[in-house]
Backbone atoms as SQL, in Angstrom:
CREATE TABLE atoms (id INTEGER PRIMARY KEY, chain TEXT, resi INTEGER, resn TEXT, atom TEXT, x REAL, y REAL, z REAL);
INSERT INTO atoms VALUES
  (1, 'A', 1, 'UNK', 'N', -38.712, 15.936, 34.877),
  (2, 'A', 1, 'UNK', 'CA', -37.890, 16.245, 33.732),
  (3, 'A', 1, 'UNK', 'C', -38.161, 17.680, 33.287),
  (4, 'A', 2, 'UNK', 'N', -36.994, 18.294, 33.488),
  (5, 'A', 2, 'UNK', 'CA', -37.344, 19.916, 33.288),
  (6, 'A', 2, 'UNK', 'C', -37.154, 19.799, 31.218),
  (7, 'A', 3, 'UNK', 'N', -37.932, 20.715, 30.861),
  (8, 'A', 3, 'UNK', 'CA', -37.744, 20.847, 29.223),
  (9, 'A', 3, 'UNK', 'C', -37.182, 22.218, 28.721),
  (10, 'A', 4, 'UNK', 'N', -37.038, 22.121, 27.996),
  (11, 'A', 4, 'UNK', 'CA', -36.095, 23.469, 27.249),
  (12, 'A', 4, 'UNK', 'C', -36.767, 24.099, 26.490),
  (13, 'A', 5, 'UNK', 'N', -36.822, 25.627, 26.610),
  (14, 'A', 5, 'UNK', 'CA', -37.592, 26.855, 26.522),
  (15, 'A', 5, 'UNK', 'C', -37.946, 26.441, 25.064),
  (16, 'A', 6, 'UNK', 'N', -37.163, 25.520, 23.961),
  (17, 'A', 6, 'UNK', 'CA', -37.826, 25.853, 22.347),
  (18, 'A', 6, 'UNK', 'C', -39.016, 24.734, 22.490),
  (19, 'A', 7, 'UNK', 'N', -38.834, 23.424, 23.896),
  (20, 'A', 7, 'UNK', 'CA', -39.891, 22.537, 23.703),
  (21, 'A', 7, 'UNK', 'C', -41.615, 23.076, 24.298),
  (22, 'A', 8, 'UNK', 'N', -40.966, 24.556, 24.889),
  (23, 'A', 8, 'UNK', 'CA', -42.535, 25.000, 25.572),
  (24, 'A', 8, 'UNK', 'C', -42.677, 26.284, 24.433),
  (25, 'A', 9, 'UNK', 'N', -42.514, 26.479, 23.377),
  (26, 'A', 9, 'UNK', 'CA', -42.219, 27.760, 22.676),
  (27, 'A', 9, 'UNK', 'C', -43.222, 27.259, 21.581),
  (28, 'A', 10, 'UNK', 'N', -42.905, 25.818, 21.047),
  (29, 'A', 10, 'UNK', 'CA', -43.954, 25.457, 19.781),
  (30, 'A', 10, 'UNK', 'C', -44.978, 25.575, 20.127),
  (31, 'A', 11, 'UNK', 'N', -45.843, 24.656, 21.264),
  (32, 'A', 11, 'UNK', 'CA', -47.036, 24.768, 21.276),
  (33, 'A', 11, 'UNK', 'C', -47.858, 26.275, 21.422),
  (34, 'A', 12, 'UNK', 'N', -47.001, 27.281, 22.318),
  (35, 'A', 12, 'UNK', 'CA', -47.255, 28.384, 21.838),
  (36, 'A', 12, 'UNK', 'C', -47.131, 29.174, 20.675),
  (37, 'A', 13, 'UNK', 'N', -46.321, 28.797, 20.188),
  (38, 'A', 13, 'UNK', 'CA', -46.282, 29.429, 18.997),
  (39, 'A', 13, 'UNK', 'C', -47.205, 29.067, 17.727),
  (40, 'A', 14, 'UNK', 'N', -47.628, 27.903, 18.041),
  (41, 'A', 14, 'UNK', 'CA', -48.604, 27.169, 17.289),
  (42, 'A', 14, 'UNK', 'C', -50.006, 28.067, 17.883),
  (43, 'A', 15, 'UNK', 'N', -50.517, 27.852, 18.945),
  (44, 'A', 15, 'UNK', 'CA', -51.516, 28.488, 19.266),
  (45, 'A', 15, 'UNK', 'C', -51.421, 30.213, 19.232),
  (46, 'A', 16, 'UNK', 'N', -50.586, 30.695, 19.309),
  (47, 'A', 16, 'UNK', 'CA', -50.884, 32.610, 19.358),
  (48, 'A', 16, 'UNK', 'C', -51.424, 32.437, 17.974),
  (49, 'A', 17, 'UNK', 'N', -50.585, 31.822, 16.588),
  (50, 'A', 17, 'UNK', 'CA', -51.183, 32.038, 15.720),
  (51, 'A', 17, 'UNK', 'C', -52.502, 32.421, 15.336),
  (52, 'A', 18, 'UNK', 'N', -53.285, 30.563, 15.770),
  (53, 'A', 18, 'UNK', 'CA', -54.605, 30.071, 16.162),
  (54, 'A', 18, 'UNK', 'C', -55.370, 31.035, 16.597),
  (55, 'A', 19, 'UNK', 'N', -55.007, 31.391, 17.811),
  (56, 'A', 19, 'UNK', 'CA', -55.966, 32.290, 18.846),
  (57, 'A', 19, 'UNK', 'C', -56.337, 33.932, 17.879),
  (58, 'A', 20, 'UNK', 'N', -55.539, 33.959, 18.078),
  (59, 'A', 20, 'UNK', 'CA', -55.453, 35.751, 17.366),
  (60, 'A', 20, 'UNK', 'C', -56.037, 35.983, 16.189),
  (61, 'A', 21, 'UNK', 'N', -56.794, 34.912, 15.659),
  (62, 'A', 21, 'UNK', 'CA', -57.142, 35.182, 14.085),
  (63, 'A', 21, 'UNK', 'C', -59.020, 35.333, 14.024),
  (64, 'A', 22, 'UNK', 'N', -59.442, 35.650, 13.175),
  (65, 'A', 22, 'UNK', 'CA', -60.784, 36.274, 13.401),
  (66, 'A', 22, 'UNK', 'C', -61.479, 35.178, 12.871),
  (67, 'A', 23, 'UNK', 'N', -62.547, 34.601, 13.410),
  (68, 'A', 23, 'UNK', 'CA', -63.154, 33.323, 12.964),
  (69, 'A', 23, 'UNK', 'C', -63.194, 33.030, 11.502),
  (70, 'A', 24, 'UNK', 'N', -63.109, 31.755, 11.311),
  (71, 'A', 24, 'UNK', 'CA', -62.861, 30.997, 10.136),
  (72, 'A', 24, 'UNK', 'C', -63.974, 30.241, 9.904),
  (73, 'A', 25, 'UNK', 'N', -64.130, 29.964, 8.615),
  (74, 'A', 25, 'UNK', 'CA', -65.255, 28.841, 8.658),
  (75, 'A', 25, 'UNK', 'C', -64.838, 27.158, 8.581),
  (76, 'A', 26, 'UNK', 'N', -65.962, 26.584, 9.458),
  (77, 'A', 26, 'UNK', 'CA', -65.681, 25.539, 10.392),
  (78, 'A', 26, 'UNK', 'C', -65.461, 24.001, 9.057),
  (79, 'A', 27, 'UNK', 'N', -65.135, 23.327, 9.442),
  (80, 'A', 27, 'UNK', 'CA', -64.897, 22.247, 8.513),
  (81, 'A', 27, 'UNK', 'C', -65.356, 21.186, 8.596),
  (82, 'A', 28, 'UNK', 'N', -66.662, 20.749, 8.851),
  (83, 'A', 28, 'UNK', 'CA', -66.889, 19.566, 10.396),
  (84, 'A', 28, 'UNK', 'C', -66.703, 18.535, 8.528),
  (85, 'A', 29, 'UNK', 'N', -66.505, 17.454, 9.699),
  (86, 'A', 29, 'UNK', 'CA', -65.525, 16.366, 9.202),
  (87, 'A', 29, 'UNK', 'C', -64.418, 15.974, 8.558),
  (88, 'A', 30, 'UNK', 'N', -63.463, 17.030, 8.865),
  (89, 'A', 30, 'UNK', 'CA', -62.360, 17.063, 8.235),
  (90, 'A', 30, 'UNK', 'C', -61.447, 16.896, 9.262),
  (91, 'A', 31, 'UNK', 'N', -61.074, 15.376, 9.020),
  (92, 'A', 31, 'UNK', 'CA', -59.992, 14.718, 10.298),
  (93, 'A', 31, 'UNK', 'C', -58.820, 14.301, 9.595),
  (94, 'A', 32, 'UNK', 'N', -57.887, 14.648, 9.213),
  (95, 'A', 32, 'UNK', 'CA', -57.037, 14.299, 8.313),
  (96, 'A', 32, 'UNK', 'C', -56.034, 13.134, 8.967),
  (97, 'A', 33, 'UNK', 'N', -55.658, 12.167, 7.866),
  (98, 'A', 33, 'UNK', 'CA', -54.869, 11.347, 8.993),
  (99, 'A', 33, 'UNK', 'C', -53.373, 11.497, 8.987),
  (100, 'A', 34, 'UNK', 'N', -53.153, 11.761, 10.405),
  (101, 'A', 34, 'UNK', 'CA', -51.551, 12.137, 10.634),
  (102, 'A', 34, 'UNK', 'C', -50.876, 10.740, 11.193),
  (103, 'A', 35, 'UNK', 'N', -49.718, 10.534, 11.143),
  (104, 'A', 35, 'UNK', 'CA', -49.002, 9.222, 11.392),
  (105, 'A', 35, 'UNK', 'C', -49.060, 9.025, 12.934),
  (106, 'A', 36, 'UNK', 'N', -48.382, 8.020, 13.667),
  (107, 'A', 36, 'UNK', 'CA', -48.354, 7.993, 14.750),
  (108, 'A', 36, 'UNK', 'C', -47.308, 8.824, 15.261),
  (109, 'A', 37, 'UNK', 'N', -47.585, 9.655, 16.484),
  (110, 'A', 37, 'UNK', 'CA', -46.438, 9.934, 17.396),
  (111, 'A', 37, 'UNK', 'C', -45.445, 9.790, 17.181),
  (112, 'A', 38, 'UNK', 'N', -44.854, 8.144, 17.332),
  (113, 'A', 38, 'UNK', 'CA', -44.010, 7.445, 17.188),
  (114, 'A', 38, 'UNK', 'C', -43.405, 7.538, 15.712),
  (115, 'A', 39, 'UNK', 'N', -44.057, 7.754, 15.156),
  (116, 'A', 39, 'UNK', 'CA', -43.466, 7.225, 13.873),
  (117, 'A', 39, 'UNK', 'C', -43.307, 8.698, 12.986),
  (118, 'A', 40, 'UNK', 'N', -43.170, 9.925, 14.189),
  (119, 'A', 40, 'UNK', 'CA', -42.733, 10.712, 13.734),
  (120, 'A', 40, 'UNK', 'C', -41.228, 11.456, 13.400),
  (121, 'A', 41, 'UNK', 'N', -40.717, 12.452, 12.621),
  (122, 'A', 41, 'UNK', 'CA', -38.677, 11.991, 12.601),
  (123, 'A', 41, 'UNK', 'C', -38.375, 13.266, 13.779),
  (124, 'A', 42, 'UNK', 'N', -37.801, 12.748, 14.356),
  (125, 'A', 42, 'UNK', 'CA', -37.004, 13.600, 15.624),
  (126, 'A', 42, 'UNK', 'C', -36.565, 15.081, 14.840),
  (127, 'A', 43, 'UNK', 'N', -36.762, 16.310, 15.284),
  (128, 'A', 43, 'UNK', 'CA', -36.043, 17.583, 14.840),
  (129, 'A', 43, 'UNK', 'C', -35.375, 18.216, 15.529),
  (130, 'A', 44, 'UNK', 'N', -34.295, 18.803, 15.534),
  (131, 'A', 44, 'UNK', 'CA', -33.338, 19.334, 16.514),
  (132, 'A', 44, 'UNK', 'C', -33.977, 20.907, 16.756),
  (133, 'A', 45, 'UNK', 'N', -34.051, 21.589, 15.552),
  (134, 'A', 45, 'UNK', 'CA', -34.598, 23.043, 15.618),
  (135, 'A', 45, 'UNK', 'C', -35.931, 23.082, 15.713),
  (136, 'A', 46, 'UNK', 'N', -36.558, 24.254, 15.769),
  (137, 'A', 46, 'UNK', 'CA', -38.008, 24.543, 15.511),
  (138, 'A', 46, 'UNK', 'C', -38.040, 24.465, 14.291),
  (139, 'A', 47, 'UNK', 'N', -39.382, 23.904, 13.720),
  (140, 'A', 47, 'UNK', 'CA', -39.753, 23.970, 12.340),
  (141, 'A', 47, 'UNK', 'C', -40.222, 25.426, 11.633),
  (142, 'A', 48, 'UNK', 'N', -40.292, 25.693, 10.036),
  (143, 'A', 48, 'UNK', 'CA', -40.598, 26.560, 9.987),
  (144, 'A', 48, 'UNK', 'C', -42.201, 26.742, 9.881),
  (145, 'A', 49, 'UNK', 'N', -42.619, 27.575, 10.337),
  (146, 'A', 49, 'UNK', 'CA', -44.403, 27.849, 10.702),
  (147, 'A', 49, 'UNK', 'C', -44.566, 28.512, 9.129),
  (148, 'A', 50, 'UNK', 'N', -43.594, 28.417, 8.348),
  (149, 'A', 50, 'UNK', 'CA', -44.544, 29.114, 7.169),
  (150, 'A', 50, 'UNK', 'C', -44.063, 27.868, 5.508),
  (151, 'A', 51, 'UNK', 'N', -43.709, 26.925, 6.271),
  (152, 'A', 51, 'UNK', 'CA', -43.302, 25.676, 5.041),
  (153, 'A', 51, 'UNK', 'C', -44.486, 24.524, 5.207),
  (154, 'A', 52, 'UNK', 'N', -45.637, 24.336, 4.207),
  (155, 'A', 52, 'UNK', 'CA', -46.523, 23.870, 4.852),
  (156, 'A', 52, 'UNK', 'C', -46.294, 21.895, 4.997),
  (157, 'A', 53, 'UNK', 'N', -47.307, 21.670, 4.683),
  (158, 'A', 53, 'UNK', 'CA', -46.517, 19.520, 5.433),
  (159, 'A', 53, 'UNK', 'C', -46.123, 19.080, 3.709),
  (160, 'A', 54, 'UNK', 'N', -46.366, 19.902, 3.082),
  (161, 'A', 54, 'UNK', 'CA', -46.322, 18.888, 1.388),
  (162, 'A', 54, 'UNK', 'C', -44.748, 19.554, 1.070),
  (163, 'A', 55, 'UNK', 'N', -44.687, 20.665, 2.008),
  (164, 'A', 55, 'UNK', 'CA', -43.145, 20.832, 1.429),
  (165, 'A', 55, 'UNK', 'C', -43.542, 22.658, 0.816),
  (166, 'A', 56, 'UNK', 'N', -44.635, 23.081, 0.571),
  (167, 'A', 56, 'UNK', 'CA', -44.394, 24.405, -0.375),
  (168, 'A', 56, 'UNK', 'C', -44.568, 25.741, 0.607),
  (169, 'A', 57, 'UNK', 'N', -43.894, 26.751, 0.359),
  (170, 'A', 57, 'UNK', 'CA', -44.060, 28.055, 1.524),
  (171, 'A', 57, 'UNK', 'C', -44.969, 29.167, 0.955),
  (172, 'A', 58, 'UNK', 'N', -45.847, 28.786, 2.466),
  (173, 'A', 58, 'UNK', 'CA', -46.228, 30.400, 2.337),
  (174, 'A', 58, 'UNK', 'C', -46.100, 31.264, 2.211),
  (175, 'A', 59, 'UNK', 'N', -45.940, 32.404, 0.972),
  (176, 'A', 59, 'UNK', 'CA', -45.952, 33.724, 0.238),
  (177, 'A', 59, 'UNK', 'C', -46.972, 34.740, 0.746),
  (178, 'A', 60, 'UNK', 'N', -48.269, 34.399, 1.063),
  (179, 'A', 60, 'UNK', 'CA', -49.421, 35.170, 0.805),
  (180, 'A', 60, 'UNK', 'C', -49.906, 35.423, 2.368),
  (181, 'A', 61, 'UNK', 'N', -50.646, 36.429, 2.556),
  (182, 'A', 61, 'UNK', 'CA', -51.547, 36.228, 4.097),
  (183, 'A', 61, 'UNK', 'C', -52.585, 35.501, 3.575),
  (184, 'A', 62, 'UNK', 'N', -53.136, 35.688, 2.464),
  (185, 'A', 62, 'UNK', 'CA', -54.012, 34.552, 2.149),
  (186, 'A', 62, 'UNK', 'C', -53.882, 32.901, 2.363),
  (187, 'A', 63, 'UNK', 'N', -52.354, 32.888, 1.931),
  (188, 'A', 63, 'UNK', 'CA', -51.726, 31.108, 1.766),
  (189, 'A', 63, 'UNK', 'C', -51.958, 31.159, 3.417),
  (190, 'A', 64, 'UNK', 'N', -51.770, 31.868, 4.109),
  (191, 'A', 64, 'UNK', 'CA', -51.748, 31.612, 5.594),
  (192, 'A', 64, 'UNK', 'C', -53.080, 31.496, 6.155),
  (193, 'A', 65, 'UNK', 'N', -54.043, 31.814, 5.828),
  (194, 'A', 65, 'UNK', 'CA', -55.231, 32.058, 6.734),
  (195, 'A', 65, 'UNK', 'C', -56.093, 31.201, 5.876),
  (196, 'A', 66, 'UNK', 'N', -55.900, 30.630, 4.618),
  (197, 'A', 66, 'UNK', 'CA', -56.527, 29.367, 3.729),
  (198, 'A', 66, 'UNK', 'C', -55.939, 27.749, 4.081),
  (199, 'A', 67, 'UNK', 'N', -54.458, 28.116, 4.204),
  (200, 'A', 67, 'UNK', 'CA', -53.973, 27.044, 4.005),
  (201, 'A', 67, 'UNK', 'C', -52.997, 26.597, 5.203),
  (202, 'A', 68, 'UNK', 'N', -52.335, 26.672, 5.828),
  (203, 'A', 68, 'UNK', 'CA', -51.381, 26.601, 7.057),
  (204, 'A', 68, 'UNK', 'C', -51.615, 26.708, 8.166),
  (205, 'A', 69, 'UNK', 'N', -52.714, 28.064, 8.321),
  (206, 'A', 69, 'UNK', 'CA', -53.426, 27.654, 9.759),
  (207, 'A', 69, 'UNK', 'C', -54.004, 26.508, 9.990),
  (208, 'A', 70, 'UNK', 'N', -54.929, 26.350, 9.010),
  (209, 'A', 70, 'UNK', 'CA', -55.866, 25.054, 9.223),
  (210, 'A', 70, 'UNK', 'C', -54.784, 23.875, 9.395),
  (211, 'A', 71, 'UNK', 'N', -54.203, 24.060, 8.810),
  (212, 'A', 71, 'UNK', 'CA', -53.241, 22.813, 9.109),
  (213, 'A', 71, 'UNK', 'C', -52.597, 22.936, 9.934),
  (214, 'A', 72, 'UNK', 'N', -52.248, 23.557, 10.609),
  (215, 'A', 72, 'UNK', 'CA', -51.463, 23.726, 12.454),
  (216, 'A', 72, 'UNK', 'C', -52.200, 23.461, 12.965),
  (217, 'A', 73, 'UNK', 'N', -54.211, 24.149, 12.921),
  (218, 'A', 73, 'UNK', 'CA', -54.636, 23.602, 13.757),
  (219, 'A', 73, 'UNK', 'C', -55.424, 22.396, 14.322),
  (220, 'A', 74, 'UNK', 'N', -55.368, 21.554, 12.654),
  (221, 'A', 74, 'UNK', 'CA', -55.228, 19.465, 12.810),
  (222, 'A', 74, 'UNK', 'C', -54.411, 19.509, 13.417),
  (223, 'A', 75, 'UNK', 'N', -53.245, 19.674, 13.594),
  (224, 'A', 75, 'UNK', 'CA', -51.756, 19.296, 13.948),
  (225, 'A', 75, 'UNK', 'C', -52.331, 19.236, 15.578),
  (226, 'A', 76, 'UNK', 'N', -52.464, 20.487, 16.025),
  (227, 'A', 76, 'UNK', 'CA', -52.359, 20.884, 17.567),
  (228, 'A', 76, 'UNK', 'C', -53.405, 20.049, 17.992),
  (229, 'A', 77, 'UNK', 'N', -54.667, 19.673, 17.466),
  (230, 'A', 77, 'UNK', 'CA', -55.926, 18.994, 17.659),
  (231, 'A', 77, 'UNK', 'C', -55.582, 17.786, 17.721),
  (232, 'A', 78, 'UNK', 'N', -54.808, 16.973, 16.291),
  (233, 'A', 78, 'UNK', 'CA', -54.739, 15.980, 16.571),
  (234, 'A', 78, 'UNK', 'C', -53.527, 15.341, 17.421),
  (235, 'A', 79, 'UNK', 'N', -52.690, 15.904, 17.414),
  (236, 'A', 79, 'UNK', 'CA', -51.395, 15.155, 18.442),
  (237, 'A', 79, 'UNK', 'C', -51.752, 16.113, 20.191),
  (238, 'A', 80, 'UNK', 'N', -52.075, 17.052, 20.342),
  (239, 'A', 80, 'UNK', 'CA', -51.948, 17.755, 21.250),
  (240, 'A', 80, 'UNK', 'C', -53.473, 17.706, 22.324),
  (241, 'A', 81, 'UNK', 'N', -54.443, 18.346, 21.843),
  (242, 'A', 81, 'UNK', 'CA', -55.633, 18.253, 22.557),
  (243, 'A', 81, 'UNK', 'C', -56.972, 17.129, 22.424),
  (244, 'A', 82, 'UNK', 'N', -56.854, 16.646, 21.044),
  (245, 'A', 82, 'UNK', 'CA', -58.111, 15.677, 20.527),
  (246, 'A', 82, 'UNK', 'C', -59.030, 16.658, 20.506),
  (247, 'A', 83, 'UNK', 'N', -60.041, 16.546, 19.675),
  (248, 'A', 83, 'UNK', 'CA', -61.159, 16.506, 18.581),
  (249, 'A', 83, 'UNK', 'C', -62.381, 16.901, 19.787),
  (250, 'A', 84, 'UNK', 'N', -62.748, 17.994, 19.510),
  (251, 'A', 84, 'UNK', 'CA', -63.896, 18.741, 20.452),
  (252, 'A', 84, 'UNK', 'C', -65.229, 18.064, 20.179),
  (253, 'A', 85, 'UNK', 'N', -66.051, 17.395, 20.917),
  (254, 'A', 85, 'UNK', 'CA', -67.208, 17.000, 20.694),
  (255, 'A', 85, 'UNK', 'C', -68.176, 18.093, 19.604),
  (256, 'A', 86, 'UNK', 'N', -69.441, 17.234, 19.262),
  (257, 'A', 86, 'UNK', 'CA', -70.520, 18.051, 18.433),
  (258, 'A', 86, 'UNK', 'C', -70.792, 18.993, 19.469),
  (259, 'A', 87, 'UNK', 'N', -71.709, 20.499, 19.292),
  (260, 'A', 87, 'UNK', 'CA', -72.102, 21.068, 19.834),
  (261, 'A', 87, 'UNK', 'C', -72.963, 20.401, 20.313),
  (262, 'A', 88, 'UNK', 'N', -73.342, 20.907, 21.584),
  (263, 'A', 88, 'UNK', 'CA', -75.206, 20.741, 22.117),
  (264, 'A', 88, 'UNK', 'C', -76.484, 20.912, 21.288),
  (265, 'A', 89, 'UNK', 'N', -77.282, 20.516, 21.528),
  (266, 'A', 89, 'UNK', 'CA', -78.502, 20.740, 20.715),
  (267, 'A', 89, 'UNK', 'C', -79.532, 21.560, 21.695);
């Protein structure tokens, strides 16, 4: 099943964000719970990357690098890659 350039565009676009940003501080145990897969609503367009999940938009580079990244990157963690083990000791 071949997919269409906007279905390989989110996950990148989700991650350049991610990647490109200068370390953050870490959150350990903060697993937020997202619905199932399934029981998510079908979207025709791309969403907007700056309307965060409660509904309010990012204004600020601050609102972005406090509040929206972190939450793209539950998003990408939890539906996309799963939850990175503890470090080594």
């Amino acid at each position: 099943m071949r997919r269409k350039p906007s279905q390989l565009f989110i996950p990148a676009l989700l991650l350049a964000g991610c990647a490109a940003a200068p370390e953050h501080e870490e959150r350990p145990g903060l697993r937020p719970s997202f619905p199932d897969a399934g029981q998510l609503p079908v979207q025709g367009d791309l969403p907007d990357p700056l309307v965060m999940l409660d509904g309010r938009r990012v204004t600020t580079p601050e609102g972005w690098w406090k509040e929206r990244r972190p939450e793209l990157e539950a998003l990408v963690q939890h539906y996309m890659y799963g939850y990175l083990p503890p470090p080594p000791r």
